[in-house]
C-alpha positions as CSV (number, residue, x, y, z in Angstrom):
1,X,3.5,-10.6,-15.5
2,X,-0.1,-9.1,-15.9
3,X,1.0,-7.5,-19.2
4,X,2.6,-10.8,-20.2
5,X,-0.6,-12.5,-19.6
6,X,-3.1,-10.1,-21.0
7,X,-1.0,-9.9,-24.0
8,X,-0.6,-13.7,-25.1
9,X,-4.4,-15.2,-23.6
10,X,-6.2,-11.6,-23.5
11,X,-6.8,-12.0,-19.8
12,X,-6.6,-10.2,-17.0
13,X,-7.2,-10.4,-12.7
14,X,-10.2,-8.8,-11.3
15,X,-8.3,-8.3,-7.9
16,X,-4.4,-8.6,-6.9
17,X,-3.6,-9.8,-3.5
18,X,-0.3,-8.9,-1.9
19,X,1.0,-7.5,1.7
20,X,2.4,-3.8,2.4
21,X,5.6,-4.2,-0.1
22,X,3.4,-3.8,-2.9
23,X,0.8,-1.0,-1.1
24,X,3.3,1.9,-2.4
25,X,1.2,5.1,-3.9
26,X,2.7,4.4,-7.7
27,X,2.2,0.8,-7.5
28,X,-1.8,1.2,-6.5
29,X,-1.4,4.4,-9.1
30,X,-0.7,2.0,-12.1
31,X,-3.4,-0.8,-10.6
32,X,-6.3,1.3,-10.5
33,X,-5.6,4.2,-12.9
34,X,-4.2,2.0,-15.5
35,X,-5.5,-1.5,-15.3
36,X,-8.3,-1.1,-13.5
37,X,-7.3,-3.8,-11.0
38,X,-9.0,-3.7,-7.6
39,X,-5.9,-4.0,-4.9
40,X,-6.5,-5.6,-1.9
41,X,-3.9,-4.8,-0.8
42,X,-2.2,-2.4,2.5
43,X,-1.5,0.7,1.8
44,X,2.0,1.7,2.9
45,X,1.6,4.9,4.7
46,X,4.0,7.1,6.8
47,X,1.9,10.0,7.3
48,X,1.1,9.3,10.7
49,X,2.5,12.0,13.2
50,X,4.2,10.5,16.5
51,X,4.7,13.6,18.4
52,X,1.6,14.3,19.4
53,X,0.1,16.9,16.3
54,X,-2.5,16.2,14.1
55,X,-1.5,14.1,11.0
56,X,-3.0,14.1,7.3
57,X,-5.7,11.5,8.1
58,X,-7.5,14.5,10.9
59,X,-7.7,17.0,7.8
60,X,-10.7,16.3,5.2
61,X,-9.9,16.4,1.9
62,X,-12.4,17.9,-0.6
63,X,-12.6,16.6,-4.3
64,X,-14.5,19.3,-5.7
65,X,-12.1,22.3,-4.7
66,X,-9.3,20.2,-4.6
67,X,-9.0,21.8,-0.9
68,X,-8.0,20.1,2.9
69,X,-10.1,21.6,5.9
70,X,-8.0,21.6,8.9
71,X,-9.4,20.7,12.5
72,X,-10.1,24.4,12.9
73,X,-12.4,24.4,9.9
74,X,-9.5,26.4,7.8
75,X,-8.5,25.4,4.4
76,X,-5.6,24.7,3.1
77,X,-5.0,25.2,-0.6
78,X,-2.3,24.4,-3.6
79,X,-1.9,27.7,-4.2
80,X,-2.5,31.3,-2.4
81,X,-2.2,33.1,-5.7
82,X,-3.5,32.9,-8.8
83,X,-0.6,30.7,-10.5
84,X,-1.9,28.6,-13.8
85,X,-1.1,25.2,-12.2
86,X,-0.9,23.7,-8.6
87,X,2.2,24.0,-6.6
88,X,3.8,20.5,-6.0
89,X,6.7,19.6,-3.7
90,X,10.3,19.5,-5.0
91,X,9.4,20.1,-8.6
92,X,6.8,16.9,-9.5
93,X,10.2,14.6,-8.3
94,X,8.3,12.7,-5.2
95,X,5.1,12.9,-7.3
96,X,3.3,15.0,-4.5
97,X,1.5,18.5,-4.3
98,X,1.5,20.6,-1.7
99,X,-1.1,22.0,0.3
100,X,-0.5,24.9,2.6
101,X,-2.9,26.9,5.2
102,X,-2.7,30.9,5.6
103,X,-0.2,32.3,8.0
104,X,-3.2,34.5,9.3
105,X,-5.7,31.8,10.0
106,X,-2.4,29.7,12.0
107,X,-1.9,32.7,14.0
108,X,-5.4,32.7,14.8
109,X,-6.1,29.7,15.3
110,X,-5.8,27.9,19.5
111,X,-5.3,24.6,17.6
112,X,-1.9,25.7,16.5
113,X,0.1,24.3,19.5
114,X,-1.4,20.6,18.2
115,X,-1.3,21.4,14.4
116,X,2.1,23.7,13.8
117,X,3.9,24.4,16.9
118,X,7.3,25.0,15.1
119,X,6.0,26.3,11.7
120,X,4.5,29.6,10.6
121,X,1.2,27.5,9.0
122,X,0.6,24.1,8.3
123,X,1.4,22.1,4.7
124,X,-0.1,19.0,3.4
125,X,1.7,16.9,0.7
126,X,-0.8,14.5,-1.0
127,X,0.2,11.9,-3.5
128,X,-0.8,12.5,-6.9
129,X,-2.3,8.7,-6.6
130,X,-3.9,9.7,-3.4
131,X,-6.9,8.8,-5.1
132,X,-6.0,4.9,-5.9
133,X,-4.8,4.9,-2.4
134,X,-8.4,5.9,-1.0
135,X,-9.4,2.9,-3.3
136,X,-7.2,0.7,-1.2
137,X,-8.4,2.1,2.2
138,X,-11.9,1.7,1.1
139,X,-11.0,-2.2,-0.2
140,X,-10.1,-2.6,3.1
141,X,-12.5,-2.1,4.9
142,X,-14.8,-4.9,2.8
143,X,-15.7,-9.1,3.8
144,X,-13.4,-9.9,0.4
145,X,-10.5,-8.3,1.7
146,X,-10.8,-10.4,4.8
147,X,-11.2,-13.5,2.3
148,X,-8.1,-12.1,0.0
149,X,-6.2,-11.8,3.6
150,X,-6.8,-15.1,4.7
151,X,-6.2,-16.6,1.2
152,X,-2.4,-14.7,1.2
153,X,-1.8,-16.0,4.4
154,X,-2.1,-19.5,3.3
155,X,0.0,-19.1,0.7
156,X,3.0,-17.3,2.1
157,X,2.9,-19.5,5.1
158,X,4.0,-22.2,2.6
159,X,6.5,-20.2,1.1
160,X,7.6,-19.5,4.6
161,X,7.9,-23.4,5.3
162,X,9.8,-24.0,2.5
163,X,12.3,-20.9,3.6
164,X,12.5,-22.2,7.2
165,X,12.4,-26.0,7.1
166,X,13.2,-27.1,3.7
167,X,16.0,-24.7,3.5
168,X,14.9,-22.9,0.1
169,X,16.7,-19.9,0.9
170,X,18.0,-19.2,-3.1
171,X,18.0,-20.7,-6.0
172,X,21.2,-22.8,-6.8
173,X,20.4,-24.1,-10.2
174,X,20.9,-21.5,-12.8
175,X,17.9,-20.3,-15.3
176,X,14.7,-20.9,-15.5
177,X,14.7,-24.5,-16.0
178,X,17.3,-25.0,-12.6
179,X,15.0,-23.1,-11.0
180,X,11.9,-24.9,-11.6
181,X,13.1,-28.2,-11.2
182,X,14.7,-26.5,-7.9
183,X,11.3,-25.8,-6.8
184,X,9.6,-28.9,-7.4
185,X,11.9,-31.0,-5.7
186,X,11.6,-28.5,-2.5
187,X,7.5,-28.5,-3.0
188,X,7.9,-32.3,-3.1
189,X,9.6,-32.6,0.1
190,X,7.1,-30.3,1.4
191,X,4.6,-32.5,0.6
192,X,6.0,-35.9,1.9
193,X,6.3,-33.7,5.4
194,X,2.9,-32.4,5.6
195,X,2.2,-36.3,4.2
196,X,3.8,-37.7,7.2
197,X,2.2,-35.7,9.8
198,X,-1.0,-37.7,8.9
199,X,0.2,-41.1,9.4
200,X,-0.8,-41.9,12.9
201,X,1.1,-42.9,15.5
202,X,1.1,-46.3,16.7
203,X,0.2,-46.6,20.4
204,X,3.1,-47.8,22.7
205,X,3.2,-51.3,22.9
């Protein structure tokens, strides 16, 4: 829909608002690399470690050598040897690379029974839109996301009204036209609803 509308009026959003389905790392990839579209939006993140070790968000990342620093103070690298490109995870597939400590500096290190218990040394795997997603998390963190938040919620609470109490559950006129007219009538009776709600009540005789 944003290429269909760029293309025929030559315009384009400043900002697109959506919840967590839409915070996937291609998704905030093609918003910020290629459109240049600020998301506020959540970003969808399973990175977080549940049994008790340190997850990807306690390592720093470093932009200039393209290097993590682990709690120990450690680094964890693409590549241990002098290969011509970085090493990523299961061929480029998952569109992640992979960043792995030295066995010596694990063996070394106390921090290992909270970082590694069950491996040999620790790996990272960092999406190659890692960088949009800091974007995100840094959106996030602003008064106009709280705004943009606010604003979605006012609008999918009406699309949840229409699910729950108007019973718009799918579409049952076929094609565009069906559907639109579909809509309108549901969007009417939402309105004669909320409409209703405002008439007062008469007091009990």
């Amino acid at each position: 829909m944003i290429d269909r509308v760029q293309d025929r009026f030559g315009i384009k959003p400043d900002k697109l608002v959506g919840d967590t389905g839409y915070g996937s790392a291609e998704m905030l990839g093609w918003l910020v690399e290629d459109r240049q579209i600020e998301p506020h939006i959540p970003v969808w993140d399973k990175s977080k470690r549940t049994d008790g070790t340190f997850s990807r968000e306690d390592f720093a990342y470093d932009p200039a050598t393209d290097s993590y620093s682990c709690p120990g103070g450690q680094s964890l690298q693409t590549y241990r040897r002098k290969f011509s490109k970085p090493r990523v995870a299961n061929g480029g597939k998952d569109g992640f690379i992979k960043y792995r400590a030295s066995k010596l500096d694990c063996d070394a290190c106390p921090l290992k029974p909270m970082c590694c218990p069950t491996q040999p040394a620790r790996n990272l795997l960092r999406s190659v839109h890692e960088a949009a997603r800091d974007v995100a998390r840094d959106i996030r963190k602003t008064d106009a996301y709280m705004t943009s938040f606010i604003q979605r919620r006012k609008v999918e609470m009406l699309f949840a009204h229409l699910k729950r109490y108007i019973g718009l559950r799918m579409m049952r006129l076929r094609g565009p036209k069906g559907a639109t007219e579909q809509f309108q009538l549901a969007a009417t009776a939402q309105n004669l609803r909320k409409l209703a709600k405002l008439v007062p009540t008469p007091a009990p005789a």
